[in-house]
C-alpha positions in Angstrom: -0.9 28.8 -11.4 -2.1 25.2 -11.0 -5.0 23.5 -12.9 -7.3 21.6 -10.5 -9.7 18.6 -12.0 -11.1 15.3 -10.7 -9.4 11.7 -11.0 -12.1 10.1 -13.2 -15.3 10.9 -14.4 -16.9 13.8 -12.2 -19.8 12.5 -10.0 -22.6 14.7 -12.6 -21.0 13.5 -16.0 -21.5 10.5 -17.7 -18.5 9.6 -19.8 -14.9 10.9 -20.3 -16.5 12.9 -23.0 -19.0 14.3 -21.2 -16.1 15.2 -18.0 -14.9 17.1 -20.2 -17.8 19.8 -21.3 -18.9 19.4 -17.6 -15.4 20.0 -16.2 -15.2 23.5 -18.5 -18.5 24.4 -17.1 -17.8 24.4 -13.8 -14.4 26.2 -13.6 -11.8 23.0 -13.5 -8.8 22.3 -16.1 -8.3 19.0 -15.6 -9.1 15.0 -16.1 -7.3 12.3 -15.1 -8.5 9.5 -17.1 -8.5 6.3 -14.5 -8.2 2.7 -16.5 -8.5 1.0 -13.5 -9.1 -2.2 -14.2 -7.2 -2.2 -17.9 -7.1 -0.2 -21.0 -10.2 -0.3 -22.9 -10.1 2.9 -25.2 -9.8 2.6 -28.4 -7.2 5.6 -30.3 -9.9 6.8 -32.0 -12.2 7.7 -29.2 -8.7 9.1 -27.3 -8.3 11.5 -30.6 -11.8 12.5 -30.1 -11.0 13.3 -26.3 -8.1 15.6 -27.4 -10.1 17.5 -29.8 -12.6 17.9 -27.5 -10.3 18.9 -24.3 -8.6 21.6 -26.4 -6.0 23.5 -25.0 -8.3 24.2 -21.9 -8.4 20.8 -19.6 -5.5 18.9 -19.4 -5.5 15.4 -19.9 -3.5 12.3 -18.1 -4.2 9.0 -17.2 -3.8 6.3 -14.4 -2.6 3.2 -15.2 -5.0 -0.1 -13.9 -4.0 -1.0 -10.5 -2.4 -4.4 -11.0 0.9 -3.6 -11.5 4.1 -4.9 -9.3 7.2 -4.3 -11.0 8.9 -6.7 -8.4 6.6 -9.4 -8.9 8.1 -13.0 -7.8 6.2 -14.6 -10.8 7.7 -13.3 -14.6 4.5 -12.9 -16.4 3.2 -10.7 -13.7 5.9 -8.3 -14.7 5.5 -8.9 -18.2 1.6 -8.0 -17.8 2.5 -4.8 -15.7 5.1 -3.4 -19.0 2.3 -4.2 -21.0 -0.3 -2.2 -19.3 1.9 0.8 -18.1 2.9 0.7 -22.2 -0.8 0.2 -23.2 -1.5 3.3 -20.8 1.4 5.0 -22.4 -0.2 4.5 -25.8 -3.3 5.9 -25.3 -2.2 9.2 -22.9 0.6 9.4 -26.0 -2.7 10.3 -28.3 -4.5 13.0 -25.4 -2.7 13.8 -22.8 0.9 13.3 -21.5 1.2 12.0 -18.0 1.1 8.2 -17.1 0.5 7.9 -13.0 1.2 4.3 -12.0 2.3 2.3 -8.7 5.5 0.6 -9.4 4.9 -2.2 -7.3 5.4 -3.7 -3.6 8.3 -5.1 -1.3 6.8 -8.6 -0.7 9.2 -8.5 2.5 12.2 -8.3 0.1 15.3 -6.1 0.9 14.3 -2.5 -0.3 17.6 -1.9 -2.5 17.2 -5.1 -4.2 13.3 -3.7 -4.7 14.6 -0.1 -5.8 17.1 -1.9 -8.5 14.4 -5.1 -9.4 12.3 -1.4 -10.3 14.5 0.6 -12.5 15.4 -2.1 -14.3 11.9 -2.8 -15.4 10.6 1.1 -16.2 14.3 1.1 -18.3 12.5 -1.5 -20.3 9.4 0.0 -20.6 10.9 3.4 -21.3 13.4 1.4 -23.9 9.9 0.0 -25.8 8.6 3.8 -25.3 11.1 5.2 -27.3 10.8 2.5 -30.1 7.8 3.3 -30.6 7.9 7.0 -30.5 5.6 6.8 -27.4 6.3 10.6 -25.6 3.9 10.2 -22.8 6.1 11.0 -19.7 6.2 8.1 -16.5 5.0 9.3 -13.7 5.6 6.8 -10.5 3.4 7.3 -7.9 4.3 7.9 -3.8 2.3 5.5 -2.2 -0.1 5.3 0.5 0.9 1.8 2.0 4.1 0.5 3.8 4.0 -2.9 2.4 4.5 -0.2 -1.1 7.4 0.7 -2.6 7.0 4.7 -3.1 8.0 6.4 -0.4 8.9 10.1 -1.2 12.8 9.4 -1.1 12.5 6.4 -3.6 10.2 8.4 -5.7 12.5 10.8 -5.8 15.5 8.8 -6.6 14.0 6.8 -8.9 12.9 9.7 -11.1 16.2 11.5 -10.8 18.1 8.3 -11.8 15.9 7.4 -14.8 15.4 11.0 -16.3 11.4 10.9 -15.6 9.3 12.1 -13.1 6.9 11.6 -10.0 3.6 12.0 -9.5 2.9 13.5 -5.7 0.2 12.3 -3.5 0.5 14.1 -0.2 -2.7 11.7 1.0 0.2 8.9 0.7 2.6 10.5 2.2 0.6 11.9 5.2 -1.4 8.0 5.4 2.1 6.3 4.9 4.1 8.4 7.6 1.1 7.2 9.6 0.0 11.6 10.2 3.2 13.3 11.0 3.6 14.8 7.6 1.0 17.0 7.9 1.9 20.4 8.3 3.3 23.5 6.8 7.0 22.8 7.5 6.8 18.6 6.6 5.0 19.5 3.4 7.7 22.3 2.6 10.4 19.5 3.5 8.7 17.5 0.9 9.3 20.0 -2.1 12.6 21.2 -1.0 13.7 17.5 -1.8 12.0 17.5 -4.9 13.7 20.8 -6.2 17.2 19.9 -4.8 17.3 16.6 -6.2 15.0 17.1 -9.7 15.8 20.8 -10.0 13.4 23.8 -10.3 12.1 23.0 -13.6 10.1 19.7 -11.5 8.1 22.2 -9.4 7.1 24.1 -13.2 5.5 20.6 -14.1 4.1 18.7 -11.1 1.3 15.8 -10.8 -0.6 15.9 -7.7 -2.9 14.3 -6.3 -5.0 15.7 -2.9 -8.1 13.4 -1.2 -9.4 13.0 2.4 -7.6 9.7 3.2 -7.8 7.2 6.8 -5.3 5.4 7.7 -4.3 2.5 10.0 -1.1 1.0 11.6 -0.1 -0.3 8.0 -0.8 3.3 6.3 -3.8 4.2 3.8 -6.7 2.4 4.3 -8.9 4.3 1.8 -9.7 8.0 0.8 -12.3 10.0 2.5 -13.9 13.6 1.6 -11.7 16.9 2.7 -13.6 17.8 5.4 -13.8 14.5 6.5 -10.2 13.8 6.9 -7.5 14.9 9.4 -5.4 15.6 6.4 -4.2 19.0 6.0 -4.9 19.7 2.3 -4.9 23.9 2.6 -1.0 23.8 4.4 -0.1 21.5 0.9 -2.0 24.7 -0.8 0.0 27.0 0.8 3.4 25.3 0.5 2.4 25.1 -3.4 1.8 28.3 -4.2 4.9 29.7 -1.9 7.0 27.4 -4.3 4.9 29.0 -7.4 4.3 25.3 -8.2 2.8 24.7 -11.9 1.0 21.1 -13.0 -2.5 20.0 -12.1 -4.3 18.7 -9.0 -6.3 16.1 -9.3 -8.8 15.1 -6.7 -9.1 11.3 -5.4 -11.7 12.5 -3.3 -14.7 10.3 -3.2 -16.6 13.9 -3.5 -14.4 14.0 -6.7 -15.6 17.8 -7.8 -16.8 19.2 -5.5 -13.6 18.9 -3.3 -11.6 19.8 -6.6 -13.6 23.1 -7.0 -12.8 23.6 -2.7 -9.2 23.2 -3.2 -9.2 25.4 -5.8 -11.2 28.2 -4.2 -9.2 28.3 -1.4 -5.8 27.8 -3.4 -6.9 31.0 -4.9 -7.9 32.7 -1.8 -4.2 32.9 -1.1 -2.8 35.5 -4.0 
């Protein structure tokens, strides 16, 4: 069965503590902890999330959004390592997923891109195991075209470096500007996971499920379920066909109340 939880603090809590006892309350498992903007919690704090959590609500986090691991500039890549790693340090103590965006084309040739990009997560994955850091990288499909993260690349990426992805179906629907968005395209989606990645991928999946607009040049921004044109309950139904375990977390901007929808209605179906 999957656990379903919110993508930051829930709209009625007050801290990541405080997600936490609220998220148990109402009936979710899980808390992607977002450092947006850069990694400000301190280890202790982080031990005092895990004790707290328990075995009960699953913890990850989101690395902060300024990352471009095909950055022209050298110290732009060097920042992105050190925050992915900084973000690695931190879930390493509570949780054990790391959801980042590796980066963007910058109207450069999409092999070169693919290759610029595995050759910087080797090195962050190289200062990982240094450092006994056993948080797993999760690269993120991505909601824009001017993104690298299309589901292929995602896909190859984590099959050639021996991690693996996290799946937004938003991004995928928003990036294929709304023909993935049924049953069968959604299906098509995990079948490619599973050949590629094997069955054992599907056992531990990060997903992430929002309302989501988009224009000529994909996502524009996320929107409430019911708001959307986004066919969350078909991605339900092709994940519990495929007996998918992991978490959902919602992006929604109606963070859990759309989590506790989901999860209703992914239940309705057994």
């Amino acid at each position: 069965m999957l656990k379903f939880g919110t993508a930051g603090i829930p709209i009625n809590a007050k801290s990541n503590y405080d997600a936490i006892s609220f998220l148990r309350k109402v009936g979710l498992n899980a808390l992607e902890l977002e450092f947006v903007r850069g990694v400000n919690m301190k280890e202790d704090y982080a031990k005092k999330l895990k004790t707290h959590a328990r075995e009960d609500i699953v913890l990850s986090a989101h690395a902060p959004y300024y990352i471009n691991l095909n950055a022209k500039e050298e110290d732009k890549i060097e920042g992105s390592i050190r925050r992915i790693i900084n973000t690695a340090k931190i879930t390493n103590i509570c949780g054990d997923n790391v959801v980042f965006h590796p980066g963007y084309y910058l109207k450069k040739n999409k092999e070169e891109v693919y290759k610029k990009i595995v050759s910087n997560i080797k090195r962050i994955l190289d200062i990982m195991e240094e450092n006994k850091i056993k948080s797993m990288l999760r690269p993120e499909t991505t909601g824009r075209i001017s993104q690298f993260g299309s589901i292929d690349e995602i896909i190859d990426l984590c099959h050639e470096l021996n991690i693996l992805p996290c799946v937004d179906f938003a991004h995928i629907y928003a990036r294929s500007l709304g023909k993935v968005n049924d049953y069968n395209s959604f299906h098509n989606v995990l079948s490619k996971i599973e050949d590629k990645l094997g069955k054992d991928a599907l056992k531990n999946m990060h997903i992430h499920i929002s309302g989501i607009d988009f224009g000529k040049g994909g996502e524009k921004n996320h929107l409430p379920l019911k708001e959307s044109k986004f066919n969350y309950k078909d991605v339900l139904k092709v994940l519990k066909d495929f007996d998918v375990e992991g978490v959902v977390i919602c992006e929604s901007p109606k963070l859990e109340y759309d989590a506790l929808l989901m999860k209703k209605y992914y239940e309705s179906l057994f």
